[in-house]
N, CA and C of each residue as an Amber inpcrd file, in Angstrom:
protein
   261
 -25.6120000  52.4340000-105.4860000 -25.2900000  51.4790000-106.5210000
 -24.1970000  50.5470000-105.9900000 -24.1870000  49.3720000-106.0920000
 -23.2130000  48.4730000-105.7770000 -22.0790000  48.6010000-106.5050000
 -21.2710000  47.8590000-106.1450000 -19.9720000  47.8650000-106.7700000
 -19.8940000  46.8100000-107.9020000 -20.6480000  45.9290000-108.5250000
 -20.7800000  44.9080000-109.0610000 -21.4610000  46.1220000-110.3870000
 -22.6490000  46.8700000-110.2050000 -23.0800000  47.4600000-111.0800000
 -22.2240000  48.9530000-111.5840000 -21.4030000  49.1100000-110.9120000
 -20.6820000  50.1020000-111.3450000 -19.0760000  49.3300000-112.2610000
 -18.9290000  48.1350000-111.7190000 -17.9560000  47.3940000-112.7640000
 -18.6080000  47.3610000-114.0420000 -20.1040000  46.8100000-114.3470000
 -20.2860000  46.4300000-115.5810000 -20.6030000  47.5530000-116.0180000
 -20.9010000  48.6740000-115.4910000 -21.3080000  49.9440000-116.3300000
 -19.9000000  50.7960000-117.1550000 -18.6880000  50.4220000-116.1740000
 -17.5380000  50.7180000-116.6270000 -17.1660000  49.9220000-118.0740000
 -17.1860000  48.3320000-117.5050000 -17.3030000  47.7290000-118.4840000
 -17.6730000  47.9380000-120.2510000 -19.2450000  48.3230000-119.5860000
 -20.0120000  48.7600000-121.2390000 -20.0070000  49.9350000-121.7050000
 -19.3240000  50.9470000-120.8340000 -19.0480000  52.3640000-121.2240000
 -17.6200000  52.0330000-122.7120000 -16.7480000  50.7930000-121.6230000
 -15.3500000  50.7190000-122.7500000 -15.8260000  50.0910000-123.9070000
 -16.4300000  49.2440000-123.9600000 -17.0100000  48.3440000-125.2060000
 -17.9720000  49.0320000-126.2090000 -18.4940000  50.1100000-125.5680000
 -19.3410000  50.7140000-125.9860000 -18.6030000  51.5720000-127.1290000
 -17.5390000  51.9050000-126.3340000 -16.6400000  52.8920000-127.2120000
 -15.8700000  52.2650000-127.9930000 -15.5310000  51.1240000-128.2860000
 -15.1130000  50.0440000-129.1290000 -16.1500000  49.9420000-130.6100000
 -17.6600000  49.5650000-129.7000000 -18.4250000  48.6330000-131.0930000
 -19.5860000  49.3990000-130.1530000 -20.5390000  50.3240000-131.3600000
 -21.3800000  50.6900000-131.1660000 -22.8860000  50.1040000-130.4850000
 -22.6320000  48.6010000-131.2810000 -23.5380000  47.3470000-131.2740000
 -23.5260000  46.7540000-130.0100000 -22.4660000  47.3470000-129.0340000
 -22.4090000  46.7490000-128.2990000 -23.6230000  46.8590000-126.5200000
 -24.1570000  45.4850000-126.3010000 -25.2990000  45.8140000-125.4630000
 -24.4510000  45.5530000-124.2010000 -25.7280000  45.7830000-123.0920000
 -25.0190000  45.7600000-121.5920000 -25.4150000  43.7940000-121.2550000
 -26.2460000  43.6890000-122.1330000 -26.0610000  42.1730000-121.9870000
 -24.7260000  41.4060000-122.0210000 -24.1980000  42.2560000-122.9100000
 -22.6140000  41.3860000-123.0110000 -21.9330000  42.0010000-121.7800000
 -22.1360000  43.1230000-121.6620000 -20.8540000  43.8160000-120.6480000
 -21.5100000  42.8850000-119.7370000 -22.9880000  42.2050000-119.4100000
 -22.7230000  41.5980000-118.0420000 -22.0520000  40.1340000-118.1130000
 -22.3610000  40.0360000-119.3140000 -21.1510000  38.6920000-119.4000000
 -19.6190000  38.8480000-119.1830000 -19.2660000  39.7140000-119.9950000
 -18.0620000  40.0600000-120.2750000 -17.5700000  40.2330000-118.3560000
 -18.3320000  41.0660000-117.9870000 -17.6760000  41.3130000-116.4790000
 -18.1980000  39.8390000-115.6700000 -18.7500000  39.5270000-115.8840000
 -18.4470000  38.0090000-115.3840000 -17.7330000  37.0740000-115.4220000
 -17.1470000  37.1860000-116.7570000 -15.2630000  36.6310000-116.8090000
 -14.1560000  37.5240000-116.2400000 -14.5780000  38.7180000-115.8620000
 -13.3040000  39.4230000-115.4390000 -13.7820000  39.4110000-114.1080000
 -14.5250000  39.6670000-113.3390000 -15.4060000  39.6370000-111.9970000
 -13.5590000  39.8870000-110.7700000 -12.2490000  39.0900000-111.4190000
 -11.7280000  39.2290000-110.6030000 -10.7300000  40.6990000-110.8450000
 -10.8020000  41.3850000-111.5910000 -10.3210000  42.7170000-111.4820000
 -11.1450000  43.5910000-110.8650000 -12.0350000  43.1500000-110.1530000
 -13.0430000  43.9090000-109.1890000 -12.4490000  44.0040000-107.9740000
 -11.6210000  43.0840000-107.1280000 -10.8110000  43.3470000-106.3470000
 -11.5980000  43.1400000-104.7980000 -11.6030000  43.2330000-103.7990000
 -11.8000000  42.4520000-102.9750000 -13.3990000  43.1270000-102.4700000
 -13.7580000  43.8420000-103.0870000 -14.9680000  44.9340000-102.8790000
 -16.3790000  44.4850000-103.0530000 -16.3940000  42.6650000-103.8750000
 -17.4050000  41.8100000-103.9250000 -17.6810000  41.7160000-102.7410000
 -16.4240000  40.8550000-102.0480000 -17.3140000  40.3060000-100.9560000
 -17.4310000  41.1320000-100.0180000 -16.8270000  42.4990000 -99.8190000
 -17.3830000  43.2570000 -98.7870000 -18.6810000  43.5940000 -99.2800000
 -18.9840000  44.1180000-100.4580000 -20.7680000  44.0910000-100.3990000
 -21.7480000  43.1790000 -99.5680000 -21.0460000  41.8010000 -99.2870000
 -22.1600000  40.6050000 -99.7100000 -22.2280000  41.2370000 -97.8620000
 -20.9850000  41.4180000 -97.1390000 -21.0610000  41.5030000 -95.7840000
 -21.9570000  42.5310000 -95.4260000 -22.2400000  43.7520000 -96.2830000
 -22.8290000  44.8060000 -95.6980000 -24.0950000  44.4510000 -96.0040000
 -24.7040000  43.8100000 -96.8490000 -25.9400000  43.5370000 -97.4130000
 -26.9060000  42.6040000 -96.2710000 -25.7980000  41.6770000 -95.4930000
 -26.3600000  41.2920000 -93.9610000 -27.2370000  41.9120000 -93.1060000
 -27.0400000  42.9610000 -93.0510000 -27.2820000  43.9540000 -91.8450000
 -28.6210000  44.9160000 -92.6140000 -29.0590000  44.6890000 -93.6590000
 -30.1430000  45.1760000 -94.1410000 -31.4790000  45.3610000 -93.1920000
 -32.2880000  45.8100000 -93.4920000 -33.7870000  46.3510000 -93.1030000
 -34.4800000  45.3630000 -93.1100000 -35.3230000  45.2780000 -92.3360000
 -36.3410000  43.6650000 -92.0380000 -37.4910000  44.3630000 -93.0440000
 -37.9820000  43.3470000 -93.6680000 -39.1400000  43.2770000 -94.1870000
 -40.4090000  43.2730000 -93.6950000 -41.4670000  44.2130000 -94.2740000
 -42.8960000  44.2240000 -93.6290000 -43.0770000  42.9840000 -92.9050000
 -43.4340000  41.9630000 -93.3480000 -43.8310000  40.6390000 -92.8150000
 -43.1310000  40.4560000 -92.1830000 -41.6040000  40.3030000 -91.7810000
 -40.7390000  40.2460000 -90.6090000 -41.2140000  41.1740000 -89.3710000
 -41.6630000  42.4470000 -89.6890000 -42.0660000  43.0330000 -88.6730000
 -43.3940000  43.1850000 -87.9870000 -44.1050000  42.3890000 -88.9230000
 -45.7000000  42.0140000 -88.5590000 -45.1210000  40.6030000 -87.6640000
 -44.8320000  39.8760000 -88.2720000 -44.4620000  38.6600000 -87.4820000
 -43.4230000  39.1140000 -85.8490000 -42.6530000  39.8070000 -85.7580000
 -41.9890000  40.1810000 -84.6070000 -43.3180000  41.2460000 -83.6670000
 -43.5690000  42.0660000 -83.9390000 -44.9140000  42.2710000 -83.1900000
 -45.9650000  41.6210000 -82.7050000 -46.3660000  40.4290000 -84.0420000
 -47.9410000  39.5200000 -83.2530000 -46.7200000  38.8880000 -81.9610000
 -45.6980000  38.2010000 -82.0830000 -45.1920000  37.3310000 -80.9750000
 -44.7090000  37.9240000 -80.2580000 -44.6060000  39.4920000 -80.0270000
 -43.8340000  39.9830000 -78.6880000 -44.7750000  40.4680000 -77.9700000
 -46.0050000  40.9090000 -77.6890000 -46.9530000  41.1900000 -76.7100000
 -48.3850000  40.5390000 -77.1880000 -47.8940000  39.2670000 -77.4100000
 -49.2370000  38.3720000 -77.9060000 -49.9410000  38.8580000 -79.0330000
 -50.8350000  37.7530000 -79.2730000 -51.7030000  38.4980000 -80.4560000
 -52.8590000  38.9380000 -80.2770000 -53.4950000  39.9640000 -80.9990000
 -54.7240000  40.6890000 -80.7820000 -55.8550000  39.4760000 -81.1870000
 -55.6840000  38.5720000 -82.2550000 -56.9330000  37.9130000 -82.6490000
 -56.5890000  36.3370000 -82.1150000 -55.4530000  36.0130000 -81.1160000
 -55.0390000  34.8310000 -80.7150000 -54.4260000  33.6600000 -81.9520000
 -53.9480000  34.0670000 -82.2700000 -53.6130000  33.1560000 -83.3880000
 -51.9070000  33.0350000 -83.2380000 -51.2460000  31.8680000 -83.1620000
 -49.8590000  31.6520000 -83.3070000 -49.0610000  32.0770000 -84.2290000
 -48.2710000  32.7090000 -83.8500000 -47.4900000  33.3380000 -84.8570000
 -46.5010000  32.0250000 -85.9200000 -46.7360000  32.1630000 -87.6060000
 -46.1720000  31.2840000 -87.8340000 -46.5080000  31.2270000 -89.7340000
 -46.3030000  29.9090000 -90.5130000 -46.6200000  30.1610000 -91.2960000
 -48.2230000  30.3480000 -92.2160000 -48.9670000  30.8790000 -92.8390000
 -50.0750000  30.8500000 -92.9020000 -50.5600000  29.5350000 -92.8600000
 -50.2610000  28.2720000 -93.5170000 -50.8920000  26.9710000 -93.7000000
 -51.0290000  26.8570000 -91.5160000 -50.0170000  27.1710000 -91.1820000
 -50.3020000  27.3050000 -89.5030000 -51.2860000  27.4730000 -89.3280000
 -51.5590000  28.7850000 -89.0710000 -52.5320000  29.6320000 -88.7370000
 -53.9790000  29.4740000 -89.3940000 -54.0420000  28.8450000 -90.6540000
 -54.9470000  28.3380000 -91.2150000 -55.3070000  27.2750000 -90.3520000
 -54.8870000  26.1240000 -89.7620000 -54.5320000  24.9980000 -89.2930000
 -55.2920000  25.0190000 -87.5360000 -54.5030000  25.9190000 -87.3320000
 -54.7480000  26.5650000 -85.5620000 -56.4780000  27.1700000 -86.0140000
 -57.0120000  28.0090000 -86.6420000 -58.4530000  28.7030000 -86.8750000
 -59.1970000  27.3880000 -87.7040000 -59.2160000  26.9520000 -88.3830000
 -59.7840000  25.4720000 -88.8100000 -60.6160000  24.4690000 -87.1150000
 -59.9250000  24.0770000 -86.2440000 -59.7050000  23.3760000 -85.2170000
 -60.9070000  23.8780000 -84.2010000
């Protein structure tokens, strides 16, 4: 869980205990005006979130272009490749 979702859950736990009525729609507002008692732990998320896992299609695309392709086709966007097999 991020640190962004554990603020507003804190958030709507306190409000909660305030006003029964109270939804997590507001706590995400509500922690969006306070966002800065979160403390410097935003933007280290945003840094670790960089370094994430490549996506299927990232890794289909890094395979057809590193030992060529099996059906000859340029690696690229489909309207490409549509473009290149058209010809």
């Amino acid at each position: 869980m991020t640190a962004w979702n554990d603020f507003v859950k804190k958030i709507y736990h306190e409000g909660h205990k305030k006003d029964k009525n109270y939804s997590f729609k507001q706590a995400l507002q509500d922690g969006s005006k306070r966002k800065g008692e979160m403390g410097s732990s935003a933007s280290s998320s945003k840094m670790s979130k960089s370094k994430g896992k490549k996506s299927k299609k990232m890794k289909k695309m890094s395979k057809m272009t590193k030992g060529g392709n099996k059906c000859g086709m340029k690696a690229g966007t489909r309207r490409r490749r549509r473009k290149t097999l058209n010809i």
